[in-house]
N, C-alpha and C positions, 0 to 999 in steps of 0.2 A: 554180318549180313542182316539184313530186313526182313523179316515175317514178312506175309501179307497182309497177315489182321494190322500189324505197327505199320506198313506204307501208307495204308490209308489215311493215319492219324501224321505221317509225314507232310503230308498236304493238305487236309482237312481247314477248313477256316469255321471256327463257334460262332456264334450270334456276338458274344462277349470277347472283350479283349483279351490273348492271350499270354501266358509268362512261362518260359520253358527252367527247366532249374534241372540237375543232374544228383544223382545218388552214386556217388563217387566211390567207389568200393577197391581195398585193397586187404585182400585177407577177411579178416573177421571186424575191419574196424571199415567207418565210415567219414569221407570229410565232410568236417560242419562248418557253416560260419557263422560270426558272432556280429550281429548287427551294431552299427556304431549311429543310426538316424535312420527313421523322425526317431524323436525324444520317446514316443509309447512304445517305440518298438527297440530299441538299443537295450543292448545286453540280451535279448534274445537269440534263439541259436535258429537256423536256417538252411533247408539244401543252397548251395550256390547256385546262381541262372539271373534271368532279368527279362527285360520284354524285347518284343519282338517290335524291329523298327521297320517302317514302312516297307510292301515288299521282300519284306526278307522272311525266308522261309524257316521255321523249329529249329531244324539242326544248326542252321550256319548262325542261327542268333542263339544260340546256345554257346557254340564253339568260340565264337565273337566273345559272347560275357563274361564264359570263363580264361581266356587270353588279356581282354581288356582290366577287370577285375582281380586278377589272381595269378595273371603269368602261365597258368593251367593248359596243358593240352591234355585231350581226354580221347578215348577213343569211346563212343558212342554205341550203346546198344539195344535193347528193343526198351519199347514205354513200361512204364512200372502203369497199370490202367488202375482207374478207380471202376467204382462199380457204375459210374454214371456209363448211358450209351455212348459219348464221344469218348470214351476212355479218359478225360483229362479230370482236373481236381477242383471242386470248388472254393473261390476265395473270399474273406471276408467282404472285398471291395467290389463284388459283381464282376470277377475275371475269375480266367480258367488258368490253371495252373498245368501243363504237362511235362511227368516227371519220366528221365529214362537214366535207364541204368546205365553207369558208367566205370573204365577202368582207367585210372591216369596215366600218363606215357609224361614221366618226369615230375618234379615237386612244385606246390607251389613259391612262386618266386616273388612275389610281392602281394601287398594287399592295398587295393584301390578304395575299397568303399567299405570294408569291414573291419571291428575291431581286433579280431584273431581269426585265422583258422585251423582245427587240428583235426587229427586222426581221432574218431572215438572210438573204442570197443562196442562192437552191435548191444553187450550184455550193458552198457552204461549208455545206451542214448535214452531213452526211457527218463533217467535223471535229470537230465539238463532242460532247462526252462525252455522251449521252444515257440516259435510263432503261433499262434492257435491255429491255424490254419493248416501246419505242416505235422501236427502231433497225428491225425488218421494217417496221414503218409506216411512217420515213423512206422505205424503200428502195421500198416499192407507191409511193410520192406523188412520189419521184423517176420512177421508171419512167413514172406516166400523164403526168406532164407531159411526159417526153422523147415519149413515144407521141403529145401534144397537138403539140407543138412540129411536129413531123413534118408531122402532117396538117396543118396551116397555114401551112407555109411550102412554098411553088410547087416542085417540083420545074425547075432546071434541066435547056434542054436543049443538046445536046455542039456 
């Protein structure tokens, strides 16, 4: 289900172009992708997602990319927000990036545009060479899980 605060960013339009991408979460580990073009960007690691094509609205061009892309069905849940007011993320290229949290319903079954995709451990994404643009994103989705992690586990007492 959809917050309030995340409907508005359902529908919202930025001044700047936008690209939806997904923090695909299973357990403790996250799926990445591995860019295979442009040439500056390949071998770089990346949430999966892609832009939004005329009229079409966040989720269904989300849902779209990662189907077209990856074989991926996902089920969709509230935005991971940056600190910006529109909640989405800025990109190197003067586009907004919004990212939402995701659970898979099945595996990926092919790869269209990427060189690999896998599962990482939250404790080993930090490692891997990532887009520059999507490394603060790693760092909010590490953060809220440590934040979740917290709240769910009992505090001992002395």
């Amino acid at each position: 289900m959809t917050s309030a605060k995340n409907a508005d960013l359902d529908t919202a339009t930025t001044g700047s172009p936008l690209v939806v991408a997904a923090a695909v979460i299973r357990a403790d580990t996250l799926l990445v992708a591995q860019r295979s073009r442009p040439a500056h960007l390949a071998g770089l690691w990346e949430f999966p997602g892609g832009k939004l094509e005329m009229g079409e609205m966040p989720r269904a061009a989300l849902h779209r990319e990662l189907r077209e892309e990856l074989g991926l069905s996902v089920h969709l849940g509230e935005v991971l927000r940056s600190g910006d007011p529109d909640g989405n993320w800025a990109l190197d290229n003067n586009m907004r990036m919004r990212v939402y949290l995701a659970s898979p319903r099945g595996q990926v079954q092919f790869l269209a545009v990427h060189r690999q995709a896998r599962w990482v451990a939250f404790a080993e994404l930090s490692d891997l060479p990532w887009i520059a643009a999507d490394r603060p994103i790693v760092q909010a989705l590490l953060h809220r899980c440590a934040k979740a992690d917290r709240r769910e586990k009992p505090s001992s007492a002395p």
